[in-house]
Backbone bond lengths (Angstrom), bond angles and torsions (degrees), N, CA, C in turn:
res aa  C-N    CA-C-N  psi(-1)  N-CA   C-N-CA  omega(-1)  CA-C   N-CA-C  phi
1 X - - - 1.464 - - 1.528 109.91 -
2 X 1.536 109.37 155.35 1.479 97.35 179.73 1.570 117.60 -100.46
3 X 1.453 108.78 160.71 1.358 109.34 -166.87 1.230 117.40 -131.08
4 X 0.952 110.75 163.96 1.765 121.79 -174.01 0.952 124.90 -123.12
5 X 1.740 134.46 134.75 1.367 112.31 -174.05 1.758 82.01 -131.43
6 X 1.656 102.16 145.94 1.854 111.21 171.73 1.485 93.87 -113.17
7 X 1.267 131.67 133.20 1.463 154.98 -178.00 1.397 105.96 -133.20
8 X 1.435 84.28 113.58 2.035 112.81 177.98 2.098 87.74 -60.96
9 X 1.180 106.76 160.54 1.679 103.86 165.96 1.006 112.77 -99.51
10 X 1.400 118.99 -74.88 1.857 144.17 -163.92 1.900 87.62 -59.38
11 X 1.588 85.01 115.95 1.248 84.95 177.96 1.700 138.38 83.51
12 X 1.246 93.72 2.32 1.553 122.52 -168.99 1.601 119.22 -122.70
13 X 1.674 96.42 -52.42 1.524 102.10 -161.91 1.802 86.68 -147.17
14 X 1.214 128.69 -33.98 0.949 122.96 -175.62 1.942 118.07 -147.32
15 X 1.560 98.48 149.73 1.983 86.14 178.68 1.261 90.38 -122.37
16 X 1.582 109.88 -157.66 1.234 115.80 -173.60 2.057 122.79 -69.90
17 X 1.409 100.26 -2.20 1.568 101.90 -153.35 2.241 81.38 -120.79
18 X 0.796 83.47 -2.54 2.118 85.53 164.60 1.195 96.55 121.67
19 X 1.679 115.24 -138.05 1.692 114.70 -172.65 1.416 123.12 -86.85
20 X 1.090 107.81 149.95 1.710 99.95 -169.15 1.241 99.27 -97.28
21 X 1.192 134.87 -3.64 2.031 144.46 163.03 1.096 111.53 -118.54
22 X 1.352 135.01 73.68 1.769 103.97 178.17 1.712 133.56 -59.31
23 X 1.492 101.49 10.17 1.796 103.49 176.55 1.333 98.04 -82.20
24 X 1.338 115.40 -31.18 1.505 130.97 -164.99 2.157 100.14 -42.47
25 X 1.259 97.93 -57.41 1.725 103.01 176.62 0.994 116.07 -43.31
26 X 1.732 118.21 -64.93 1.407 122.78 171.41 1.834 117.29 -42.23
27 X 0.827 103.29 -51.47 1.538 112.38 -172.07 1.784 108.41 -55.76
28 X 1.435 112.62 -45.55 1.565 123.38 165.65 1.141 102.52 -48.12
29 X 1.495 132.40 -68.35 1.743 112.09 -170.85 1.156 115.70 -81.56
30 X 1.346 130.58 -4.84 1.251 119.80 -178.67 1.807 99.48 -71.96
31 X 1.076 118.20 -46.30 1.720 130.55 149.94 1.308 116.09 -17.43
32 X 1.027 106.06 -57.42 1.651 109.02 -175.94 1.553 123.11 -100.51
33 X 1.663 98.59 -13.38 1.578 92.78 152.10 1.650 114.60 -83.23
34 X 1.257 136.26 -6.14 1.204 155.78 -178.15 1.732 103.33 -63.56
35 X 1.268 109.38 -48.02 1.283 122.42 168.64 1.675 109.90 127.70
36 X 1.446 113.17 -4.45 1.459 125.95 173.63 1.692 112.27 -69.12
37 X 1.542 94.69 -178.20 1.364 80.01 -178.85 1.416 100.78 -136.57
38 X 1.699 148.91 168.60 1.056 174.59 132.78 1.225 147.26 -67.98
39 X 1.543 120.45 99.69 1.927 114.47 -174.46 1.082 84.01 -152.26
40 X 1.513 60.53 149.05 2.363 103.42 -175.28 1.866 90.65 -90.81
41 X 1.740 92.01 139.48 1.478 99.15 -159.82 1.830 85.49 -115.60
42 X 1.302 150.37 109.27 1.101 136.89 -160.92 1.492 119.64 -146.94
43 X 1.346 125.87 156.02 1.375 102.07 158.32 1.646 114.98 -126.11
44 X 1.185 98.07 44.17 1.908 123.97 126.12 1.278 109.36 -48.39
45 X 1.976 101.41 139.92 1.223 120.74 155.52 1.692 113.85 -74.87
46 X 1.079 109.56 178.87 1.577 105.50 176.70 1.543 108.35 -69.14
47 X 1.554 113.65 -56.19 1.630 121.53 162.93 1.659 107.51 -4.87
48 X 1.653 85.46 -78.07 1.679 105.41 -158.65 1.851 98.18 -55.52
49 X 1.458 120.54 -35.24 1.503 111.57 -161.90 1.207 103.95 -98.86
50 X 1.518 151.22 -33.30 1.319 104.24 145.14 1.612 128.47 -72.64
51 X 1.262 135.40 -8.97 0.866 101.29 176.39 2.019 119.87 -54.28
52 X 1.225 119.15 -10.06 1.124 107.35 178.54 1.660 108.65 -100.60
53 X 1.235 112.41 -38.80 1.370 126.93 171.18 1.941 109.14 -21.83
54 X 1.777 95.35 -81.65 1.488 123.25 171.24 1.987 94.64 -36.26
55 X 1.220 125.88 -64.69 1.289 132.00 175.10 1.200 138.40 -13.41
56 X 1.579 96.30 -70.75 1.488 106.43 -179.78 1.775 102.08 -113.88
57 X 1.003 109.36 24.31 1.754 120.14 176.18 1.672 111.22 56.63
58 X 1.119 86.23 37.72 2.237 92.82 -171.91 1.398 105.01 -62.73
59 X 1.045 127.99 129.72 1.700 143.50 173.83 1.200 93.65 -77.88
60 X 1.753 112.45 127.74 1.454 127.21 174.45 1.546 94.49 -135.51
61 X 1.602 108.45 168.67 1.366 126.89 158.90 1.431 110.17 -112.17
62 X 1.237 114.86 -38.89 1.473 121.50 -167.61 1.434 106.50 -174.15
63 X 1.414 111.07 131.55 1.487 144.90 162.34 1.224 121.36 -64.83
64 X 1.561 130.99 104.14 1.422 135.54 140.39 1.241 128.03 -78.52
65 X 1.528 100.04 95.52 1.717 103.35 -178.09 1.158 128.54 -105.86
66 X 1.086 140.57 172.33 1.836 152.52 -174.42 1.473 87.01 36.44
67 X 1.765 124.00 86.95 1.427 126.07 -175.20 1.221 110.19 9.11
68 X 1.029 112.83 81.65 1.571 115.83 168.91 1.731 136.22 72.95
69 X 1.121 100.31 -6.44 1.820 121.56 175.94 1.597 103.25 -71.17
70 X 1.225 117.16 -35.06 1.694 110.47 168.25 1.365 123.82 -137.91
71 X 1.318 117.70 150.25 1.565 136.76 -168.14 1.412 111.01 -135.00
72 X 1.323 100.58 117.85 1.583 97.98 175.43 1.599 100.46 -157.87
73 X 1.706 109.18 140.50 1.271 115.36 -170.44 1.615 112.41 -77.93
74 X 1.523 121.86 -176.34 0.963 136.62 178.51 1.465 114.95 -61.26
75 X 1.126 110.03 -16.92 1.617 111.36 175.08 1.579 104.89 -113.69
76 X 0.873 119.78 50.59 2.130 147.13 -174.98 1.576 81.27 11.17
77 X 1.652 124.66 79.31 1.233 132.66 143.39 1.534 92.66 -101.85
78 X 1.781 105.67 145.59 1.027 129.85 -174.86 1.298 111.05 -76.29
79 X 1.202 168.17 112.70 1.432 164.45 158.90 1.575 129.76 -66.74
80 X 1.544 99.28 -53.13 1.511 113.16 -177.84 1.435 96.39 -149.97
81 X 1.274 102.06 166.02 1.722 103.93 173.41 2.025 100.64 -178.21
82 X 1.263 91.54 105.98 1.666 94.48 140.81 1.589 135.21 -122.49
83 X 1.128 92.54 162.52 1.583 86.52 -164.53 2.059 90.23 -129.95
84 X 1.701 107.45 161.99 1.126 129.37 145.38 1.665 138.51 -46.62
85 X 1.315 144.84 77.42 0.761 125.43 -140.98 1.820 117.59 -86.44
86 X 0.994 122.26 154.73 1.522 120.03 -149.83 1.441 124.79 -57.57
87 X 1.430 116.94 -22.99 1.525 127.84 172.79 1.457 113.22 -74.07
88 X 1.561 114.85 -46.74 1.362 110.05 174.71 1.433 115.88 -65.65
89 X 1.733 118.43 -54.79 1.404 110.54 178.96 1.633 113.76 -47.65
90 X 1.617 120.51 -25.98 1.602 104.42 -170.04 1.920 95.62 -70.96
91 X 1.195 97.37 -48.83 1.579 108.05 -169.92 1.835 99.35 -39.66
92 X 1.656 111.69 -53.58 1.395 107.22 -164.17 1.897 105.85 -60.81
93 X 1.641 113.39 -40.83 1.463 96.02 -170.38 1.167 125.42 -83.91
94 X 1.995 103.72 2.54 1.210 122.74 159.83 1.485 103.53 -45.70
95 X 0.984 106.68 -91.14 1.302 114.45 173.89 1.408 131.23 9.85
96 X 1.527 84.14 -95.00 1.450 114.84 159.20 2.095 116.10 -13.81
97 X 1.373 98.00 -76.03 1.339 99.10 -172.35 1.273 104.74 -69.28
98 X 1.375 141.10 10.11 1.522 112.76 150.84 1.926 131.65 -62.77
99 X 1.482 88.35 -6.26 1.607 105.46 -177.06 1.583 98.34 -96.52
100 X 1.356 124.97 125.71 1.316 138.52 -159.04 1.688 107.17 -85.02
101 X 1.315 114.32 -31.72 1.440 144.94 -159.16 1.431 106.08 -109.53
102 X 1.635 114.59 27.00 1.904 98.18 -168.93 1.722 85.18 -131.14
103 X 1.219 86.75 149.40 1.769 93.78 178.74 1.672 88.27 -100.98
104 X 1.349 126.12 133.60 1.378 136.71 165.13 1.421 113.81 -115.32
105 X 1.528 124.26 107.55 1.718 123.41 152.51 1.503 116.87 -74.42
106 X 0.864 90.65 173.42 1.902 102.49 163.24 1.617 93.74 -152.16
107 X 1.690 116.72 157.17 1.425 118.96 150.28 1.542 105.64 -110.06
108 X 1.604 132.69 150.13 1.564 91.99 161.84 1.740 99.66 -129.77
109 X 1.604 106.80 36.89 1.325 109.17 168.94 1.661 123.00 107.32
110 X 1.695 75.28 8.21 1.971 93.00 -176.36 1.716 97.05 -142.16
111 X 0.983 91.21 -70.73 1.677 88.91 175.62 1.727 125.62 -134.05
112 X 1.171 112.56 -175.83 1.529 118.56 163.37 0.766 136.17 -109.10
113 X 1.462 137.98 146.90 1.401 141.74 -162.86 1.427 114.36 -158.60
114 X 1.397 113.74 106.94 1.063 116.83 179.14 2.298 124.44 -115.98
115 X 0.808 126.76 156.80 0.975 144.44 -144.78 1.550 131.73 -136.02
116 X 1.811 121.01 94.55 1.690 100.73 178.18 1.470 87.51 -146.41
117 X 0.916 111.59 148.24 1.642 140.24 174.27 1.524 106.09 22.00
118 X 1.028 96.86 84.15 1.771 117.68 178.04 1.858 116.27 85.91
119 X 1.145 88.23 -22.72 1.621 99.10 -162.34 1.754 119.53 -88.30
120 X 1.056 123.79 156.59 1.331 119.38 -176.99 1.428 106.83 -143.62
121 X 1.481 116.34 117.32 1.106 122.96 155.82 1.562 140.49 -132.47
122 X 1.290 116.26 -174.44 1.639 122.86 179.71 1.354 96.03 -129.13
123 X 1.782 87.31 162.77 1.297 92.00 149.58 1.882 152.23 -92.99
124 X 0.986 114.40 157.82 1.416 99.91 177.83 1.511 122.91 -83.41
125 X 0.853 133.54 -140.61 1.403 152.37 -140.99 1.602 109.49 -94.48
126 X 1.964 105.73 -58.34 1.609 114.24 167.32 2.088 102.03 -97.47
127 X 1.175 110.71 32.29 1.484 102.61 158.74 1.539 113.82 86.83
128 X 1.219 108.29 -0.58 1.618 122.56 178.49 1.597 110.05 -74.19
129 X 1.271 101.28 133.86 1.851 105.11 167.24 1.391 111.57 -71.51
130 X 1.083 113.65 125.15 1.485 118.91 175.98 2.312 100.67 -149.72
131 X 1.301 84.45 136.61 1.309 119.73 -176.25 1.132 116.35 -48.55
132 X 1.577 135.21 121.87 1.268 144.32 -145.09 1.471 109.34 -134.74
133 X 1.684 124.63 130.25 1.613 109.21 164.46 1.606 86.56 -121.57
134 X 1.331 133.24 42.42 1.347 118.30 173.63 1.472 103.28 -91.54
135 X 1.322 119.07 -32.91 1.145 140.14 -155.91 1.728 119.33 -127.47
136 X 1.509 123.35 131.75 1.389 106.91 -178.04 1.721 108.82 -131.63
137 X 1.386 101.50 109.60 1.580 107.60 174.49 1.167 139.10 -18.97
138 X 1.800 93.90 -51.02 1.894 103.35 -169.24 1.547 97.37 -79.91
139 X 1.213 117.62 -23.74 1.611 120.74 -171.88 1.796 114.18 -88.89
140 X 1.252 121.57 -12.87 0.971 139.42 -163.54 1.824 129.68 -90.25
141 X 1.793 78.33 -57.61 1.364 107.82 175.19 1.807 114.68 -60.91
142 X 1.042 124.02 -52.04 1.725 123.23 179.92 1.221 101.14 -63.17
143 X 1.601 126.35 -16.08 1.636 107.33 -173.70 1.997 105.28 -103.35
144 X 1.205 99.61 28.23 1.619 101.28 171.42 1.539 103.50 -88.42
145 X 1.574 95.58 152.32 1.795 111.33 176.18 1.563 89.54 -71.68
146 X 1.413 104.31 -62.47 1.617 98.75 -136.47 1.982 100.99 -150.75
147 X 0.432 71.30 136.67 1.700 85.80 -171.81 1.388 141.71 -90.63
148 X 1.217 113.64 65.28 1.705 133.47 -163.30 2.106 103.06 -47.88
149 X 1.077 114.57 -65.72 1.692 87.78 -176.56 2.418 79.58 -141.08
150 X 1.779 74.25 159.65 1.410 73.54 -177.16 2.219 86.52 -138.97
151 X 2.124 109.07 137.89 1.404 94.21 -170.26 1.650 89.95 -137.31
152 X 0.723 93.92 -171.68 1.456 118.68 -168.93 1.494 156.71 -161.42
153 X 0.982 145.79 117.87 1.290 122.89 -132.07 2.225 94.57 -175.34
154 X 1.499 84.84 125.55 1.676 91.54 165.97 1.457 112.12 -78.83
155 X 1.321 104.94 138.98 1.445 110.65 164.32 1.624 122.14 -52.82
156 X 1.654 126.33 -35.19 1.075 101.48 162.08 1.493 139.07 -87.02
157 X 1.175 111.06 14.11 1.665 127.19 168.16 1.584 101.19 80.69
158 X 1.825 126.90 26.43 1.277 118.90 143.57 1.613 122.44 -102.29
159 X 1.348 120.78 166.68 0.750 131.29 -163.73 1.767 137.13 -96.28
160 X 1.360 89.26 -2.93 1.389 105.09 -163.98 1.425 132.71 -71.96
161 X 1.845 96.44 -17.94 1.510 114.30 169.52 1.674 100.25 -90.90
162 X 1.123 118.39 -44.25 1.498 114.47 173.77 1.975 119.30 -58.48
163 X 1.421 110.20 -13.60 1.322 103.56 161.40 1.174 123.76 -78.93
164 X 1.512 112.19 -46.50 1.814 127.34 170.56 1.515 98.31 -50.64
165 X 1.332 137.96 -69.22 1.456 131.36 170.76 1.611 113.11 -21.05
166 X 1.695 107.81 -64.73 1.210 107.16 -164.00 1.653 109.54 -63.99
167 X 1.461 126.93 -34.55 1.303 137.93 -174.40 1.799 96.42 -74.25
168 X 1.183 127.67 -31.61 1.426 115.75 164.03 1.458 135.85 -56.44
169 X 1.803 85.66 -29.77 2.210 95.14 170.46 1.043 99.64 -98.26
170 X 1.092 130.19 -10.56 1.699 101.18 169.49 1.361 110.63 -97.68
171 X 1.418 118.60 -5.00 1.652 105.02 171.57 1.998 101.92 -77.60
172 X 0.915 88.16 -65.11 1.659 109.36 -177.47 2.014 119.70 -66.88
173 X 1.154 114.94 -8.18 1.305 97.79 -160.61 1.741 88.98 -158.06
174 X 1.507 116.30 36.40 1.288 96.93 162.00 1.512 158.75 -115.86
175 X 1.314 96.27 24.37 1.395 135.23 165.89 1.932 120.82 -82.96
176 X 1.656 94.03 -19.64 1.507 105.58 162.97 1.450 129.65 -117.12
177 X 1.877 116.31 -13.37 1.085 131.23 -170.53 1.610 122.20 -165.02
178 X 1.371 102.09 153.29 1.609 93.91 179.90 1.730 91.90 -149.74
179 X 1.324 107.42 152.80 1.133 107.05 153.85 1.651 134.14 -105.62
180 X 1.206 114.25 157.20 1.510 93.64 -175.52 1.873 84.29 -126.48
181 X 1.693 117.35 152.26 1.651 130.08 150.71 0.755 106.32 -42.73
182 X 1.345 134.47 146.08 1.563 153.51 165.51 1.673 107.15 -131.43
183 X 1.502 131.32 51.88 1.628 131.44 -149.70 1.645 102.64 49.39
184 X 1.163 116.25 -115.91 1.333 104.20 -176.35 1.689 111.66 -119.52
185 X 1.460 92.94 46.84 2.028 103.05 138.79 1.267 155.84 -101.04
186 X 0.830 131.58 167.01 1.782 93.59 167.63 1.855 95.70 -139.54
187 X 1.179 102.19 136.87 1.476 92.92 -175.87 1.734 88.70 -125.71
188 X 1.376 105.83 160.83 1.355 118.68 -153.43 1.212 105.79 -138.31
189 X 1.236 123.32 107.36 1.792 130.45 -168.56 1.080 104.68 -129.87
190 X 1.303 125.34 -172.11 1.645 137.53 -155.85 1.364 92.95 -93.49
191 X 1.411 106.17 131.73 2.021 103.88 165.50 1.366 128.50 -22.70
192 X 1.213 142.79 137.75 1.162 137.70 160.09 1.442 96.15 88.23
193 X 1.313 147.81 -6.64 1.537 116.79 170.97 1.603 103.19 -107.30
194 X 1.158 102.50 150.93 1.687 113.76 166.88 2.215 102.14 -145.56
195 X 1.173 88.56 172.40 1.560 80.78 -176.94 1.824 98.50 -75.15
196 X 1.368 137.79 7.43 1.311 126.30 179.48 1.947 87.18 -77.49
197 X 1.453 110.49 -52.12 1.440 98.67 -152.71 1.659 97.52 -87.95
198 X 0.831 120.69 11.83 1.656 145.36 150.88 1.598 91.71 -37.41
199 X 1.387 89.20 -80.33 2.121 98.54 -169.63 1.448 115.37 -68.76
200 X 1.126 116.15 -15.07 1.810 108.31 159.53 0.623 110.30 -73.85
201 X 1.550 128.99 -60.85 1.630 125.46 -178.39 1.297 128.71 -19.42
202 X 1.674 92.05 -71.20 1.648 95.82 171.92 1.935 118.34 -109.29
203 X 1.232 141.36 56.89 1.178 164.99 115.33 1.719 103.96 -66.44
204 X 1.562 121.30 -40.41 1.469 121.18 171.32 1.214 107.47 -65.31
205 X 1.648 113.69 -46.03 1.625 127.74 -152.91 1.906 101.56 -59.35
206 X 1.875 89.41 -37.51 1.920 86.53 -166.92 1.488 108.80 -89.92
207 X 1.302 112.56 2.25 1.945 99.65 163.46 0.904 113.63 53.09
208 X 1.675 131.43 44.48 1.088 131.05 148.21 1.551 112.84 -157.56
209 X 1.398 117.12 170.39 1.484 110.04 -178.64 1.474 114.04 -76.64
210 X 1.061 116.03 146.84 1.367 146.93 -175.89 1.167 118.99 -158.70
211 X 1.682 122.31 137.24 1.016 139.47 133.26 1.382 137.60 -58.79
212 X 1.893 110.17 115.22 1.994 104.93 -162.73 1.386 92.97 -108.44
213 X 1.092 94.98 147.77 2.006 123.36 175.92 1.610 104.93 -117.81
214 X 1.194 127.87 139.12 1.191 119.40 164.47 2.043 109.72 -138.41
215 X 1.026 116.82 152.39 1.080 137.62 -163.58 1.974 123.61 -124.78
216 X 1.303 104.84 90.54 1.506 91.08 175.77 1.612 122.35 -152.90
217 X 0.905 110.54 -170.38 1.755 102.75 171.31 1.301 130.33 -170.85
218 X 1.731 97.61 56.12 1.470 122.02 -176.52 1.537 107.68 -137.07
219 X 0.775 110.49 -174.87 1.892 120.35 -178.08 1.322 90.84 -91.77
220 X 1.182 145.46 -13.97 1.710 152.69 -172.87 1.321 103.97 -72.94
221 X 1.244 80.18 -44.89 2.400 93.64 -154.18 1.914 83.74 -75.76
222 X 1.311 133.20 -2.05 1.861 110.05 -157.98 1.596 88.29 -77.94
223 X 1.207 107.25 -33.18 1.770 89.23 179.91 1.446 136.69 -72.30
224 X 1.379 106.57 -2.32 1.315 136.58 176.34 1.709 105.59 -74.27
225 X 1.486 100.69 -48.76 1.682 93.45 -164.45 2.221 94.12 -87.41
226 X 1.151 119.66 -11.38 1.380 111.39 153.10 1.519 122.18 -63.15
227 X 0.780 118.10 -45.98 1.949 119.27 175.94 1.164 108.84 -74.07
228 X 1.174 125.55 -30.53 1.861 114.03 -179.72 1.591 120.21 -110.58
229 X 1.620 98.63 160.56 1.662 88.74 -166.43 1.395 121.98 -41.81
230 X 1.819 97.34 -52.10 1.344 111.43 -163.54 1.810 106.21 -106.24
231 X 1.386 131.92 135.02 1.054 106.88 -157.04 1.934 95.49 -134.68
232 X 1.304 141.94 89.22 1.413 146.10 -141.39 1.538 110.33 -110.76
233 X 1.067 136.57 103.78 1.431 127.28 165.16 1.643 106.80 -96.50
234 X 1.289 98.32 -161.61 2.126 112.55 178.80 1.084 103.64 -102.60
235 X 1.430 97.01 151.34 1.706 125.44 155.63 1.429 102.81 -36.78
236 X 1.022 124.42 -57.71 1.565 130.59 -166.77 1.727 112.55 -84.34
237 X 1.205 116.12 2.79 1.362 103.08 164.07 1.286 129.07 -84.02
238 X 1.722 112.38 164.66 1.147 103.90 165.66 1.915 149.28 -35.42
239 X 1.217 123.47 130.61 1.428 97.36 -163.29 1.396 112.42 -75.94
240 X 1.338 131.74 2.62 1.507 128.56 168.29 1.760 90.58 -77.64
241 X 0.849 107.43 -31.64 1.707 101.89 -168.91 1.949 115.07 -67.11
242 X 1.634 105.31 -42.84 1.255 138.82 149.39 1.619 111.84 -16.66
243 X 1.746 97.56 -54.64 1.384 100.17 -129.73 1.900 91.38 -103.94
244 X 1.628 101.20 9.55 1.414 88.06 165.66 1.516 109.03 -134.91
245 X 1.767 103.82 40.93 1.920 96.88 -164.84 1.951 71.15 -120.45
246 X 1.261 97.21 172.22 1.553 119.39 -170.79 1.485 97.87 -88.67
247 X 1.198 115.36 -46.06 1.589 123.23 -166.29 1.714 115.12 -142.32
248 X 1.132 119.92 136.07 1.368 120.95 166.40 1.506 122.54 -92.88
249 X 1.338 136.88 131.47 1.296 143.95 157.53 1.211 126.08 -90.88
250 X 1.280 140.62 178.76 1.406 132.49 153.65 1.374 101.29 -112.31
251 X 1.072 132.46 -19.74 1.763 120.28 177.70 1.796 106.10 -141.21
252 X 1.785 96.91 143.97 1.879 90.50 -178.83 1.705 102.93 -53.18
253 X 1.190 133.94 -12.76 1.560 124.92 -152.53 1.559 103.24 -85.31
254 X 1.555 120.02 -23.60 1.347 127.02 -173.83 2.011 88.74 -88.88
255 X 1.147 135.59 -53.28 1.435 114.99 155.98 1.199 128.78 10.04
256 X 1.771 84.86 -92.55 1.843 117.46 164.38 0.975 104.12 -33.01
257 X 1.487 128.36 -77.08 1.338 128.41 -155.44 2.043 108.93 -51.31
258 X 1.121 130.29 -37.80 1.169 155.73 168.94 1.418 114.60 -47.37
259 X 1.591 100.19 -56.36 1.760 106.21 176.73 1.427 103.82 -79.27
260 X 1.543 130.00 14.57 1.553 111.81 179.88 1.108 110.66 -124.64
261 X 1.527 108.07 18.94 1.626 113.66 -165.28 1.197 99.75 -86.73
């Protein structure tokens, strides 16, 4: 039967400085010359995932992006798509910027724009924030339609204002949004998607049987290994993270090696 595997990236298959396995690549197409198939399960915008994709030449079939709010194949056909809708996202980064100390992005399906104490930036080229006067946040942000993923993150890398945030959309905003942890992110997508319902979505989308694998090693990816048969994190993850995957690996390639037996 054929099978599927969804692989979280950041932290999975790749960080900011390229792959953290380089057999790991090989092992993906050998997969897909196998006759299986392959998608990045993420809560990446499309922007952010090829820009690394195109990068390091990673063989995909299909993209799960903003945890699961969009699907689109290797030939950027659209599949599924929800989005944020524009009153709530202004309301949420409303929010947001009352905290002096929070780095705030938005995507809204073209680009990124992110935002901390006066300043506005993008990213460049390898994915780094760097400081922008092309573009201005506070002026920017109220004139979006619609709002593909919205994240967040304190400058000192705790979490404690990003929980009060997150407990604010789900009191107030959860019929349009939720946030889910990302270690210490919080990325903020349309109700009801996470990368678990990511893999129903499209396991429905391909209309036929398959076997799903999923791969991750964040508090993001736990809903991932609930929706799919087989559900695998690392040796090195967290043990709440551990404690809801079927099996531990130390590299996606021993996975692979597993799904080709």
């Amino acid at each position: 039967m054929k099978k599927i595997l969804f692989c979280d990236m950041d932290g999975t298959i790749i960080d900011l400085d390229g792959l953290l396995y380089p057999p790991d690549k090989e092992k993906v197409e050998k997969l897909h010359q196998a006759g299986h198939l392959f998608a990045f399960n993420t809560g990446r915008n499309y922007e952010e995932a090829l820009r690394s994709t195109n990068k390091l030449d990673l063989y995909y079939d299909y993209l799960v992006l903003n945890n699961g709010a969009h699907i689109v194949d290797r030939n950027d056909q659209e599949l599924f798509k929800r989005v944020i809708s524009k009153q709530a996202g202004i309301d949420i980064i409303e929010h947001c910027l009352k905290y002096d100390d929070m780095w705030i992005y938005f995507y809204d399906g073209k680009k990124t724009l992110g935002y901390l104490r006066g300043q506005t930036y993008i990213y460049d080229e390898v994915g780094r924030s760097i400081v922008t006067n092309e573009h201005d946040f506070i002026k920017e942000y109220p004139n979006v339609e619609e709002f593909d993923i919205i994240a967040i993150n304190q400058d000192n890398q705790q979490i404690d204002k990003v929980l009060k945030i997150q407990k604010y959309i789900d009191e107030h905003y959860a019929d349009e949004a939720h946030g889910t942890l990302n270690m210490h992110y919080l990325d903020i997508t349309p109700s009801g998607c996470t990368k678990g319902t990511g893999i129903s979505n499209l396991v429905s989308l391909l209309n036929e049987d398959v076997v799903s694998y999923a791969i991750g090693d964040s508090y993001n990816d736990i809903s991932m290994f609930e929706h799919a048969d087989h559900g695998y994190t690392f040796n090195r993850a967290d043990e709440l993270i551990k404690k809801h995957s079927d099996k531990q690996v130390d590299y996606l390639s021993e996975l692979i090696d597993e799904m080709l037996k």
